[in-house]
PATOR-855631 format. One record per residue: residue number from 0; x, y, z of N, C-alpha, C in turn; residue in one letter. Coordinates in steps of 0.1 Angstrom, whole numbers, plus 5000, padded with zeros to 4 digits. Example, Ala and Ser with C-alpha at 12.3 -4.5 7.8 and 13.67 -1.06 7.14 Angstrom:
% residues 2
> 0,5132,4943,5078,5123,4955,5078,5132,4967,5078,A
> 1,5128,4978,5071,5137,4989,5071,5129,5000,5079,S
***
This chain:
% residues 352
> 0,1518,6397,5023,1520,6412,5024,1518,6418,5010,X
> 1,1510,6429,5008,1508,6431,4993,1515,6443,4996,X
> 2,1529,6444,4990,1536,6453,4984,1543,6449,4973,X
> 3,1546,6456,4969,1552,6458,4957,1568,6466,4957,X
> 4,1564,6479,4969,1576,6485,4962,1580,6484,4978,X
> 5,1594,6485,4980,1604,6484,4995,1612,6494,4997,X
> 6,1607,6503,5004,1622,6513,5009,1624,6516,5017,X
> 7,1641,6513,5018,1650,6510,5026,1657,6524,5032,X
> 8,1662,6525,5046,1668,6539,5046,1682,6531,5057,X
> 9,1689,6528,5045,1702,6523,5049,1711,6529,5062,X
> 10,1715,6518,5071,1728,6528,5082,1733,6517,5084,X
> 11,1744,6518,5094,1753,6508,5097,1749,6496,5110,X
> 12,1736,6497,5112,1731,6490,5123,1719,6485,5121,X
> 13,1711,6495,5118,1694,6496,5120,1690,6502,5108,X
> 14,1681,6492,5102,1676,6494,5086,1659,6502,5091,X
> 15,1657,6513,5085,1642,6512,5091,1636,6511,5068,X
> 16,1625,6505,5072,1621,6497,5064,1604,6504,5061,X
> 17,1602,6505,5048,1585,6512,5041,1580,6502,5034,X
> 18,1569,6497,5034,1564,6488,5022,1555,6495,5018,X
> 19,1552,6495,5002,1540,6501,4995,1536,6494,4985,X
> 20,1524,6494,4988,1514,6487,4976,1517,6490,4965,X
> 21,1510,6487,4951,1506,6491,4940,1504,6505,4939,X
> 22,1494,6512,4949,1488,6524,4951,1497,6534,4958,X
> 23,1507,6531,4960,1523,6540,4962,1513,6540,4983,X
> 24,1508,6536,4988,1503,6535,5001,1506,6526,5011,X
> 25,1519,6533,5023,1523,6522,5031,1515,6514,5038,X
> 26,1514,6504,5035,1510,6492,5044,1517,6480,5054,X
> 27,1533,6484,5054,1541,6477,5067,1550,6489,5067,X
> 28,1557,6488,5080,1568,6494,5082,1575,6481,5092,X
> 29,1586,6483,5091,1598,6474,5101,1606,6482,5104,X
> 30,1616,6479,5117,1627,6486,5119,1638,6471,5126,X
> 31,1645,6470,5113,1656,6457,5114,1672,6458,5123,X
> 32,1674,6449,5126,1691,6447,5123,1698,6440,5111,X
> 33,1709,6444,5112,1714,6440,5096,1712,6424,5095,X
> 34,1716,6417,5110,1710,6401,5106,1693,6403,5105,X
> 35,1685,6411,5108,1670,6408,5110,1669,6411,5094,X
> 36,1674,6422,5086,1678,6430,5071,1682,6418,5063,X
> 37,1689,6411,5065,1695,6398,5055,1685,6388,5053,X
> 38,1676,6384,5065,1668,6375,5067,1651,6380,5058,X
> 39,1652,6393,5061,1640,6402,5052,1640,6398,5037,X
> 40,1648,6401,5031,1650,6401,5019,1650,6386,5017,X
> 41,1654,6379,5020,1647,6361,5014,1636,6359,5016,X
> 42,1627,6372,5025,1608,6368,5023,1607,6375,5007,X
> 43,1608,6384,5007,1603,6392,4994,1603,6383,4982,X
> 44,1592,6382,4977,1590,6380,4961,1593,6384,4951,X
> 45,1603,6378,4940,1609,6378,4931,1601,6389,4919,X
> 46,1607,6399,4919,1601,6412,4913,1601,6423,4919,X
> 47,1598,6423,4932,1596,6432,4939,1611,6448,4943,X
> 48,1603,6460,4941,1618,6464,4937,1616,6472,4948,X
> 49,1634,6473,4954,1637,6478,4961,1642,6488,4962,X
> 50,1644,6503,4968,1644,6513,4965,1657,6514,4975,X
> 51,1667,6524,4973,1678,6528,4987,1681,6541,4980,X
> 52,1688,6547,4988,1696,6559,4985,1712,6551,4979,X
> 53,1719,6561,4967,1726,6558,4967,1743,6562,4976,X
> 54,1739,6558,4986,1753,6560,4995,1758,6547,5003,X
> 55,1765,6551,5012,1778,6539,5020,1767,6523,5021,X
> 56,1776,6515,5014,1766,6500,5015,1757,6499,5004,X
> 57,1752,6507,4999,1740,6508,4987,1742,6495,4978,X
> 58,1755,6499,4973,1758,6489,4960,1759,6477,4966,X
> 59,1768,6471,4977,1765,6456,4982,1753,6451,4983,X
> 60,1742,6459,4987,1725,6454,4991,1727,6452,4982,X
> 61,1727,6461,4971,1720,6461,4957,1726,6447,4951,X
> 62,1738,6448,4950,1742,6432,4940,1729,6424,4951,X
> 63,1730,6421,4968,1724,6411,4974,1711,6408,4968,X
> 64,1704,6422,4961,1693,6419,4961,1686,6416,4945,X
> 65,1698,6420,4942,1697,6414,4926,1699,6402,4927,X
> 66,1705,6396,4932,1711,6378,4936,1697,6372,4935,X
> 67,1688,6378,4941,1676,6371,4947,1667,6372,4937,X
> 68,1668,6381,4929,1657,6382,4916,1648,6397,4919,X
> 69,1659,6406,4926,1646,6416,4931,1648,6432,4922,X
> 70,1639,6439,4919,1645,6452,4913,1651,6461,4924,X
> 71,1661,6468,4922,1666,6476,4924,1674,6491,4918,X
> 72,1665,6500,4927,1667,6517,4921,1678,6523,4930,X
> 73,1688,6528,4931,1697,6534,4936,1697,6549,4933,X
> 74,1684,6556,4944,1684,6572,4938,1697,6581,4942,X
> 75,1702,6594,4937,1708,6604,4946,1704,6612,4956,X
> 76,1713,6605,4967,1709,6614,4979,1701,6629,4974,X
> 77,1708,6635,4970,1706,6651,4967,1691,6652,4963,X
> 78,1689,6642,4953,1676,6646,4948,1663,6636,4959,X
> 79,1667,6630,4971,1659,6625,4976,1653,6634,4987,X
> 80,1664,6643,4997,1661,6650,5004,1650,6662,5005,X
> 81,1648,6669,4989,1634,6673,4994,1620,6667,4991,X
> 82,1625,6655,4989,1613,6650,4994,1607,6641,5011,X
> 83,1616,6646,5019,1620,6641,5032,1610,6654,5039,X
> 84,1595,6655,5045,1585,6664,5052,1591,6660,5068,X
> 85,1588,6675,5071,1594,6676,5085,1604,6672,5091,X
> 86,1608,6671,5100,1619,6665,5106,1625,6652,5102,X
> 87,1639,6652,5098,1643,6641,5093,1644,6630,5101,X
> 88,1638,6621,5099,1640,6609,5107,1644,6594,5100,X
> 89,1646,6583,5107,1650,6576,5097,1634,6572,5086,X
> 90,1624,6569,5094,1607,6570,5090,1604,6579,5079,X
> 91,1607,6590,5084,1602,6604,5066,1619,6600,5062,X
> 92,1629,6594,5061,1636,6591,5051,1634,6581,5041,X
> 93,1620,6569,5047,1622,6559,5041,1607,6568,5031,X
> 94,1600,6575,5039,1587,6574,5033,1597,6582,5022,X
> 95,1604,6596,5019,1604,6602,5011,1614,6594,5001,X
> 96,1622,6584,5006,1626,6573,4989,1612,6571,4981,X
> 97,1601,6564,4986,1589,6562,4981,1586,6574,4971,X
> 98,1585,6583,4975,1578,6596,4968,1590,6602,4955,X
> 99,1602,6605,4959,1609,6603,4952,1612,6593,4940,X
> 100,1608,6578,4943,1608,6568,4937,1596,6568,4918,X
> 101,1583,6581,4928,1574,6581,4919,1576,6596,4907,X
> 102,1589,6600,4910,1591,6611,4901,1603,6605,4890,X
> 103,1596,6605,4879,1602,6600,4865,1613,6611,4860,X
> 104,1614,6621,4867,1631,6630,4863,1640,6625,4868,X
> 105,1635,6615,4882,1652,6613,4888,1657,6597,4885,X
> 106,1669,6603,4875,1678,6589,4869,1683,6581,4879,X
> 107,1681,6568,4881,1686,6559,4893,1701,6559,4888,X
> 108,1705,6558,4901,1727,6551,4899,1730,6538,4896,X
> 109,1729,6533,4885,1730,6520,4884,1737,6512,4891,X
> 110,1739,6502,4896,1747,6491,4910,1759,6486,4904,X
> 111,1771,6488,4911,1782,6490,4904,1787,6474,4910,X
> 112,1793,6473,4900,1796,6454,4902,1811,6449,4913,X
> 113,1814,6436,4916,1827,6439,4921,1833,6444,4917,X
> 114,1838,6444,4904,1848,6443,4899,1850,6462,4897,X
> 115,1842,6468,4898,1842,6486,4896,1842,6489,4913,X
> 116,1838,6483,4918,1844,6485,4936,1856,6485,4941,X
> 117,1860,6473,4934,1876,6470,4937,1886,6481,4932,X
> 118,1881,6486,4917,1891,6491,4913,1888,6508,4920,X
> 119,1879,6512,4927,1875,6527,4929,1884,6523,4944,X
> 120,1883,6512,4952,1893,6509,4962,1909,6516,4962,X
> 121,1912,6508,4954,1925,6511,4945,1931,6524,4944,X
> 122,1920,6532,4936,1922,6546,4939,1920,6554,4946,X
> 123,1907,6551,4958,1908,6555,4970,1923,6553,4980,X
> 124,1928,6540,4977,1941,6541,4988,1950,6549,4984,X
> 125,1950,6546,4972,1962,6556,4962,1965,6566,4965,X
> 126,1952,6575,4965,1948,6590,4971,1949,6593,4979,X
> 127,1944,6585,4989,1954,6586,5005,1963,6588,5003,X
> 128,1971,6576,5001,1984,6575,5005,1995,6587,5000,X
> 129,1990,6590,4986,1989,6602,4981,1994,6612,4992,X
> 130,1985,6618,4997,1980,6630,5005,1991,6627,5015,X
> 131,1986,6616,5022,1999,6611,5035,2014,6617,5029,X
> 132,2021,6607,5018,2032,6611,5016,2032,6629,5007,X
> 133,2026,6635,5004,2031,6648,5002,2031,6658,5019,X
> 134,2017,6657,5025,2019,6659,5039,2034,6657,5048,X
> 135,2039,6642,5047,2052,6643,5053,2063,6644,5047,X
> 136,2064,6651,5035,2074,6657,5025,2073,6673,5032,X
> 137,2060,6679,5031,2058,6689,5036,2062,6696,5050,X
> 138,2061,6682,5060,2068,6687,5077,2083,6688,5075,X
> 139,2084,6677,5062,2099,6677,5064,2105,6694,5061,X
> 140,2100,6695,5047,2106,6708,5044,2102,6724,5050,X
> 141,2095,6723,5062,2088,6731,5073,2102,6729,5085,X
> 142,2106,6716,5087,2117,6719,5098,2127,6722,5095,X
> 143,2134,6717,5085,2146,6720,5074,2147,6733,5072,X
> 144,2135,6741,5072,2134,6755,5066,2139,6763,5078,X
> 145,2130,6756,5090,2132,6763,5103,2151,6764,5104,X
> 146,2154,6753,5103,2172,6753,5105,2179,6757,5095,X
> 147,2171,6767,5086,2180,6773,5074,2187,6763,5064,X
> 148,2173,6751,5064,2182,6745,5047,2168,6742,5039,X
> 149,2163,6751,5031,2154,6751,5025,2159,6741,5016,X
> 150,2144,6729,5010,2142,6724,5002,2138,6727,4986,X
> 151,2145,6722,4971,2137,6727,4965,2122,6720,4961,X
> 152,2115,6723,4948,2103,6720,4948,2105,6705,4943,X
> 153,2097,6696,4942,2090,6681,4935,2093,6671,4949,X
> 154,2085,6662,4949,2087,6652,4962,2098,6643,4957,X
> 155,2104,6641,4947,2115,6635,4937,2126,6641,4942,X
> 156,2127,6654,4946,2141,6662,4947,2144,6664,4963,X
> 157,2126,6667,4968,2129,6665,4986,2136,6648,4994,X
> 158,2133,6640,4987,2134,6625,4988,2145,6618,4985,X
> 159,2154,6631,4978,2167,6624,4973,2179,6634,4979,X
> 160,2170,6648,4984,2181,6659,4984,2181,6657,5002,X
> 161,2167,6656,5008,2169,6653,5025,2179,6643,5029,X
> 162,2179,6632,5029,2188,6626,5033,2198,6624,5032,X
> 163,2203,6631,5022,2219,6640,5020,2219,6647,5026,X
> 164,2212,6653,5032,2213,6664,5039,2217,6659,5058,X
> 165,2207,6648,5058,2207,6643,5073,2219,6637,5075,X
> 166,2226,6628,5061,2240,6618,5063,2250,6628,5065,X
> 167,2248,6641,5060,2259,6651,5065,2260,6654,5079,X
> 168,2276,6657,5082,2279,6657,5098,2276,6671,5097,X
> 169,2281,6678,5088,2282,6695,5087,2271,6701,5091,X
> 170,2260,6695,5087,2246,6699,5085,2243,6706,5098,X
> 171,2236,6722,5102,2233,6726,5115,2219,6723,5122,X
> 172,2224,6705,5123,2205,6702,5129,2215,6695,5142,X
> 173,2203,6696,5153,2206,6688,5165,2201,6678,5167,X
> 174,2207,6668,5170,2205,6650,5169,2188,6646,5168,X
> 175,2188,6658,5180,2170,6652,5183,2159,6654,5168,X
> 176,2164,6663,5163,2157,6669,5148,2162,6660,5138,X
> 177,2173,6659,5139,2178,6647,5127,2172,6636,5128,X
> 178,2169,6629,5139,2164,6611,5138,2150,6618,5137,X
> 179,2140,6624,5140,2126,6629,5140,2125,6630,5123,X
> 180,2134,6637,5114,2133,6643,5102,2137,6621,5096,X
> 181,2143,6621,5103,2150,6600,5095,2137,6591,5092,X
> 182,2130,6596,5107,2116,6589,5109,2107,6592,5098,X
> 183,2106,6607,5094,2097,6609,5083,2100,6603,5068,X
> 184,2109,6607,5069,2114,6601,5054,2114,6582,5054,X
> 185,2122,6573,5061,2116,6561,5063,2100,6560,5060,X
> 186,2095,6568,5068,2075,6564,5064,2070,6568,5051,X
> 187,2082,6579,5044,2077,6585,5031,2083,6571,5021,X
> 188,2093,6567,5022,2099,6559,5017,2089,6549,5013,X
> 189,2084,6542,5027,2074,6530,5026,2058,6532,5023,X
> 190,2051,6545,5028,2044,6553,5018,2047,6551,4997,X
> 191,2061,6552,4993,2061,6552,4981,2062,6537,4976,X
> 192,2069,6529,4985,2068,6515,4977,2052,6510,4981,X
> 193,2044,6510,4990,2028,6509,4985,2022,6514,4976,X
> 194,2027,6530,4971,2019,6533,4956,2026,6526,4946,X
> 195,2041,6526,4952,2042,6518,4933,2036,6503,4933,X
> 196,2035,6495,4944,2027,6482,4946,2009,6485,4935,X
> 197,2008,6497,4942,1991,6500,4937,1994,6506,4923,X
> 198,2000,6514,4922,2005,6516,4903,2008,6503,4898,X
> 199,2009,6489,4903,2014,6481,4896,2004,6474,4890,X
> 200,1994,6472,4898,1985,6466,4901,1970,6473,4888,X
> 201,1973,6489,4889,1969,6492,4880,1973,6489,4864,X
> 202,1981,6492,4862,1991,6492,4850,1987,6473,4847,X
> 203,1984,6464,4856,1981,6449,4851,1967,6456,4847,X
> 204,1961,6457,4853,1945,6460,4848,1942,6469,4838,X
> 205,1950,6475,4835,1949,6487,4826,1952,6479,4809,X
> 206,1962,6469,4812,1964,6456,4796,1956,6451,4798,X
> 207,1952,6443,4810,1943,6434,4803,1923,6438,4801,X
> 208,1921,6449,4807,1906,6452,4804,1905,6457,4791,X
> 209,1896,6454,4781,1892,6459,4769,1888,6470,4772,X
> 210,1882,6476,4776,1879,6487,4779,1887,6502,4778,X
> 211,1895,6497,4790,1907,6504,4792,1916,6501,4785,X
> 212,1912,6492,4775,1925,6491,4768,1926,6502,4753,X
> 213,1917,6501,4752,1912,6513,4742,1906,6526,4748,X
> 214,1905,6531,4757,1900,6544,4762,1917,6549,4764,X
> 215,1930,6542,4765,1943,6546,4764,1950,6551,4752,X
> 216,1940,6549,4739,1944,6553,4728,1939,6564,4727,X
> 217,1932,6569,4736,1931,6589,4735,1940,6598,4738,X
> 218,1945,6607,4732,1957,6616,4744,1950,6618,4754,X
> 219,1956,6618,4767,1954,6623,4777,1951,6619,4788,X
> 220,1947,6601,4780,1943,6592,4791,1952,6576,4793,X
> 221,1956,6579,4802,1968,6572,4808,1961,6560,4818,X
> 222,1972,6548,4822,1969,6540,4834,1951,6547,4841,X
> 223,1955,6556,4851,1955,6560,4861,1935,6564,4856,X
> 224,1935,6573,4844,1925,6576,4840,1916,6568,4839,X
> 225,1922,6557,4827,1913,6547,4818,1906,6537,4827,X
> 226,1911,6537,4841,1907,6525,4851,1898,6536,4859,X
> 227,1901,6543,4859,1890,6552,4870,1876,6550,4862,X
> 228,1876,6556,4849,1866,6555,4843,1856,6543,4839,X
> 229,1866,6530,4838,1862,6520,4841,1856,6513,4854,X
> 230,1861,6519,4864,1852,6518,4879,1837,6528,4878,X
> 231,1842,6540,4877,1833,6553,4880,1820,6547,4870,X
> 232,1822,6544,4854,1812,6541,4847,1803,6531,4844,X
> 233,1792,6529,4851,1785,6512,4846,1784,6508,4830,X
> 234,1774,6517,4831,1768,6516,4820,1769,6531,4809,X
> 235,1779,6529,4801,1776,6540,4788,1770,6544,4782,X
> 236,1759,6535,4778,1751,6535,4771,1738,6543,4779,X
> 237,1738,6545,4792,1730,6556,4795,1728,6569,4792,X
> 238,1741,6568,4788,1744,6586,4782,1740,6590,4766,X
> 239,1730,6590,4764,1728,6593,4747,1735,6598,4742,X
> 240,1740,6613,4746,1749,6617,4740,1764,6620,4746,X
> 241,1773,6626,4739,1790,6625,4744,1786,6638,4755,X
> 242,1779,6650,4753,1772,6662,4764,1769,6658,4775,X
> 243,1764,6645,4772,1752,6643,4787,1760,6638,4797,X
> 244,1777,6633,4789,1784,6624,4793,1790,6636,4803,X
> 245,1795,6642,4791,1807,6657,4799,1794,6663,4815,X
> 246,1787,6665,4807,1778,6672,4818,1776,6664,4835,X
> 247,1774,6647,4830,1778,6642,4843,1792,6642,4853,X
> 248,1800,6645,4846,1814,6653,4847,1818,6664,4856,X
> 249,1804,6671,4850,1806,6689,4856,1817,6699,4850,X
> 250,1813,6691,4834,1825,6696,4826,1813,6707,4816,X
> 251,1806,6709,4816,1799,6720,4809,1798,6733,4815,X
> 252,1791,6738,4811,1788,6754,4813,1774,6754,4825,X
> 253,1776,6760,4835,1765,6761,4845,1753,6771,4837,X
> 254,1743,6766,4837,1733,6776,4827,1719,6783,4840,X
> 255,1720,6796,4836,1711,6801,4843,1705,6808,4831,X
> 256,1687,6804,4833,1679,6812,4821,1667,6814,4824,X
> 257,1661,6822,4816,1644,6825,4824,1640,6832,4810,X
> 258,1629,6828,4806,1622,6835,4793,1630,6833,4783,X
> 259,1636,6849,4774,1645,6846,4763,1655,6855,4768,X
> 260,1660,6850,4783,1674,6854,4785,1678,6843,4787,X
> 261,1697,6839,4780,1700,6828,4785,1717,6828,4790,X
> 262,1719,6828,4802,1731,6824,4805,1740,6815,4810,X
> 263,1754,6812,4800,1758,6799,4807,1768,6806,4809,X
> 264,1773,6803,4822,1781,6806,4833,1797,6793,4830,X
> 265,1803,6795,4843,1818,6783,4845,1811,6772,4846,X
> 266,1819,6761,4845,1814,6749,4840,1808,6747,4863,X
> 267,1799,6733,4861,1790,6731,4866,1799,6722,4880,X
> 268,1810,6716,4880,1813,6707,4887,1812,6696,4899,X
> 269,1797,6698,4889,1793,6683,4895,1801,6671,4894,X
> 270,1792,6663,4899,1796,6651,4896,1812,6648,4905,X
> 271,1818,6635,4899,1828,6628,4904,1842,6636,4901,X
> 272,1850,6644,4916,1857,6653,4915,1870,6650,4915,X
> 273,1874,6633,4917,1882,6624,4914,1890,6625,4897,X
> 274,1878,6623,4889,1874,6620,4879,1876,6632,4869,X
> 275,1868,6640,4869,1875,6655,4866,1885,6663,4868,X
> 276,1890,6657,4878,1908,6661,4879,1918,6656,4872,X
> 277,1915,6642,4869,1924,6636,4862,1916,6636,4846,X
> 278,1906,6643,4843,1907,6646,4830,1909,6660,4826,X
> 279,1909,6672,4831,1917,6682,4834,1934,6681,4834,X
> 280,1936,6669,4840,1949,6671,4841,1957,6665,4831,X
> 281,1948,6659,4823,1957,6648,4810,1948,6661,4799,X
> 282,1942,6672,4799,1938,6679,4792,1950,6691,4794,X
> 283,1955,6695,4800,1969,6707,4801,1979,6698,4792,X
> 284,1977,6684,4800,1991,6676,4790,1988,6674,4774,X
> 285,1980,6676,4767,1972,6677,4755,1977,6686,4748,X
> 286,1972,6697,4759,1977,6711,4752,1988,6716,4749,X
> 287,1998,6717,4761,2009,6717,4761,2015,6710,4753,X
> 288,2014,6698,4745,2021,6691,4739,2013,6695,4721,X
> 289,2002,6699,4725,1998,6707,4711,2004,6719,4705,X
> 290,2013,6729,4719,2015,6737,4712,2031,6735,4712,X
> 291,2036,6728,4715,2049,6725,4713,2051,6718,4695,X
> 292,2042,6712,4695,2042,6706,4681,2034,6713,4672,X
> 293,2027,6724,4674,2024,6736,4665,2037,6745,4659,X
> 294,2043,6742,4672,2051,6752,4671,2069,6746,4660,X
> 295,2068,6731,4668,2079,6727,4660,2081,6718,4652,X
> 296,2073,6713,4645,2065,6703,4638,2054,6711,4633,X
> 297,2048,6721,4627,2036,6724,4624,2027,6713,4610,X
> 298,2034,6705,4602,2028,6695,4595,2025,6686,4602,X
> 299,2030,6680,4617,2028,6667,4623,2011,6669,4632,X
> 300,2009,6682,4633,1996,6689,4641,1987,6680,4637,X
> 301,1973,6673,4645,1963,6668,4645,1951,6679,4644,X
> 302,1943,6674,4639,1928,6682,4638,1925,6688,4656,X
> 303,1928,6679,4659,1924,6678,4675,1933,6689,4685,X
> 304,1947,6689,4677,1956,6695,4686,1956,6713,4682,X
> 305,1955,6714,4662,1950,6724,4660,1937,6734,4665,X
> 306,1928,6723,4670,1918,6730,4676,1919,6734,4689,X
> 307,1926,6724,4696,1932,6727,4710,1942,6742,4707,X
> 308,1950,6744,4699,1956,6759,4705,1949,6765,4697,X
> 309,1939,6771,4690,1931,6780,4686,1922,6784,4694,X
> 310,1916,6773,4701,1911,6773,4711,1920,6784,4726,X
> 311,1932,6779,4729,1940,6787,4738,1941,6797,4733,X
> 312,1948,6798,4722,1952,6815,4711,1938,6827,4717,X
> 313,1928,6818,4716,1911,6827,4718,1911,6834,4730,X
> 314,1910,6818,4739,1903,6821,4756,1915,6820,4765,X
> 315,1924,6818,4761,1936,6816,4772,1940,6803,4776,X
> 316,1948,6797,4782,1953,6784,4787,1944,6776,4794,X
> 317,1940,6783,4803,1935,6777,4817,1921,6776,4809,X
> 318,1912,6782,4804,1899,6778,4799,1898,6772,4787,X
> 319,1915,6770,4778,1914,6764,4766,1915,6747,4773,X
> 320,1919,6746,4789,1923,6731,4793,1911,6723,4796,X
> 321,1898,6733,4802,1888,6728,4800,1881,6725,4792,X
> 322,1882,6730,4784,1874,6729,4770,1880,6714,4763,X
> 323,1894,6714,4760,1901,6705,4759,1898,6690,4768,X
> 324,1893,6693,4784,1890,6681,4792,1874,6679,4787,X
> 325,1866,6685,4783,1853,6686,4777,1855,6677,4765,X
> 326,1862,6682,4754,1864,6672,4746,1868,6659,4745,X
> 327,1877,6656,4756,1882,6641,4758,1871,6636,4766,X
> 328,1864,6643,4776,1852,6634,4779,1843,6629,4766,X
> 329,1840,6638,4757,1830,6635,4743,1834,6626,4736,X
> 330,1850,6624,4734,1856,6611,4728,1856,6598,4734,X
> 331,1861,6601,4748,1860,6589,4755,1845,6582,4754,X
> 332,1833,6591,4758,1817,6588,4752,1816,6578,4737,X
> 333,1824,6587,4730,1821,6581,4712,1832,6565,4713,X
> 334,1840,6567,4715,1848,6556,4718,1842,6543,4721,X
> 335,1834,6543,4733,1831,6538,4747,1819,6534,4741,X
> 336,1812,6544,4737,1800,6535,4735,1796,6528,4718,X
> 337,1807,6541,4709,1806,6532,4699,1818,6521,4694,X
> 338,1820,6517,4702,1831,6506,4704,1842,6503,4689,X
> 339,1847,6519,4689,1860,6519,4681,1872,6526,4683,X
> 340,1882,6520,4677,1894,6530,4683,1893,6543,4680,X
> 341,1904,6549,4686,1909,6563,4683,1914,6566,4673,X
> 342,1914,6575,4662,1919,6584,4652,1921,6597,4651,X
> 343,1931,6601,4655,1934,6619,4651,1939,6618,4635,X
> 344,1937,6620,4627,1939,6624,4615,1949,6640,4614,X
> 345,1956,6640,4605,1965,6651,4609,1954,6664,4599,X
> 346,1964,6678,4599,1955,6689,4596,1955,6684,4580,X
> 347,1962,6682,4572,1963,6684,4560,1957,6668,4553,X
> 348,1953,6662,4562,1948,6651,4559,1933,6649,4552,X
> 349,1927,6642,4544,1913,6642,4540,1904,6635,4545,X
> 350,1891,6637,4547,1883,6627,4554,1880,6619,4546,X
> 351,1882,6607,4552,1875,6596,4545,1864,6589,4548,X
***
């Protein structure tokens, strides 16, 4: 078979399959099963690169087919689709990997190894479970409310203050509401010892990865962050600069321009929305803690934290936090790729 390049238009059953020559011109097509799909890839010739979308399964082919000695490009869905003519089928999805394949703007997703699968698992359950247990904090304090015993705010206060409430005989609930409201709480209970199992599990990986072990010496980046970013990121060194980094983020400014008019708009929020939440959110805890120690400590202030409330002082809280999660992406970049610790130097301090 004289191909060279292979694209694949991945599903959970039926692989449909493009071969192209040298001259980017199909010359086979197949339509596999995943055992016909396993058995394919031990014909191919060591070289030969294989093309997929980067979605559900991508990254497993991809280690499979790296095993074998073969190249692999993992494009973005997004930028594959218009190159997909007429009706989408699985056929114009394989042909338009190919055509896509031949445009040098679009950055492939590099193949993320076990060990960044495991840990995005991790945080996938987490998040769940997450969601689950504030959901049934939420019914709880929805029936409670109905029988006139409003809850206050934090899942800490509903969790300690409900069940005083249910062991009370006084309390005006009818039996049938009481064991229904017992049942939620029990599931929220065992809902919470799975996350702290999964926070534990983190917090071991979080000492022992070098990576994360130093991406924790930033403000702002905790457990929870420094492992995300260690799954989410392959390779650092893709990013030339600490911008290109934020901007993968969707932590820059959305730019719309034409001639010599130029407008940059709210930041872009692309990218991994996991990921920019939890640097957002260790960016408020930054600031807040910048202006507390502006305020009561003003000699203890860092370069970093002075610029953080001058920054707020300007544009306000809420747009000084982004700006602030912009910056800790740029550090974590400088950090990360130039593989040295963290330094805040204080204001009165001299560069050395």
């Amino acid at each position: 078979m004289d191909a060279t390049t292979v694209a694949v238009d991945l599903a959970k059953d039926i692989f449909e399959i493009a071969c192209a020559n040298r001259a980017g011109r199909v010359v086979e097509r197949k339509r596999l099963t995943r055992r016909q799909f396993e058995g394919f890839l031990e014909t191919l010739m060591t070289g030969t690169d294989v093309i997929m979308e980067a979605c559900g399964t991508a990254h497993y082919w991809g280690r499979r087919c790296q095993a074998r000695g073969l190249g692999v490009r993992l494009l973005p869905p997004q930028y594959v689709r218009p190159y997909v003519r007429r009706n989408k089928t699985d056929r114009t999805d394989a042909d338009g990997l190919l055509e896509a394949n031949r445009c040098g703007g679009i950055h492939a997703v590099p193949v993320k190894t076990l060990e960044q699968q495991t840990l995005q698992v991790l945080h996938r359950v987490r998040t769940q479970w997450q969601a689950a247990r504030t959901a049934r904090i939420n019914m709880m304090r929805g029936i409670l409310r109905e029988h006139g015993l409003p809850i206050g705010l934090g899942a800490r206060t509903a969790l300690t203050r409900i069940p005083a409430l249910l062991e009370d005989d006084e309390a005006p609930l009818p039996d049938l509401v009481r064991h229904a409201v017992w049942l939620l709480v029990e599931e929220a209970r065992a809902i919470e010892a799975r996350l702290a199992t999964i926070d534990q599990q983190l917090a071991q990986i979080a000492r022992t990865h070098p990576i994360a072990r130093r991406l924790q010496q930033i403000p702002g980046i905790g457990v929870v962050t420094s492992t995300t970013l260690v799954g989410a990121v392959n390779h650092i060194h893709a990013f030339r600069r600490g911008r290109h980094f934020a901007s993968w983020l969707g932590l820059t400014p959305r730019e719309v321009s034409t001639g010599s008019r130029r407008y940059l708009g709210r930041i872009s929020k692309r990218g991994d929305v996991y990921l920019r939440c939890l640097l957002t959110h260790g960016a408020r805890a930054v600031l807040l803690t910048a202006q507390r120690t502006a305020r009561a400590a003003p000699h203890r202030t860092t370069r970093f934290q002075q610029w953080a409330v001058t920054v707020a002082a300007r544009c306000g809280h809420n747009k000084a936090a982004i700006a602030v999660a912009n910056k800790l992406a740029r550090i974590v970049w400088a950090v990360w790729h130039r593989e040295v610790d963290f330094h805040a130097p204080l204001c009165g301090a001299g560069v050395n």
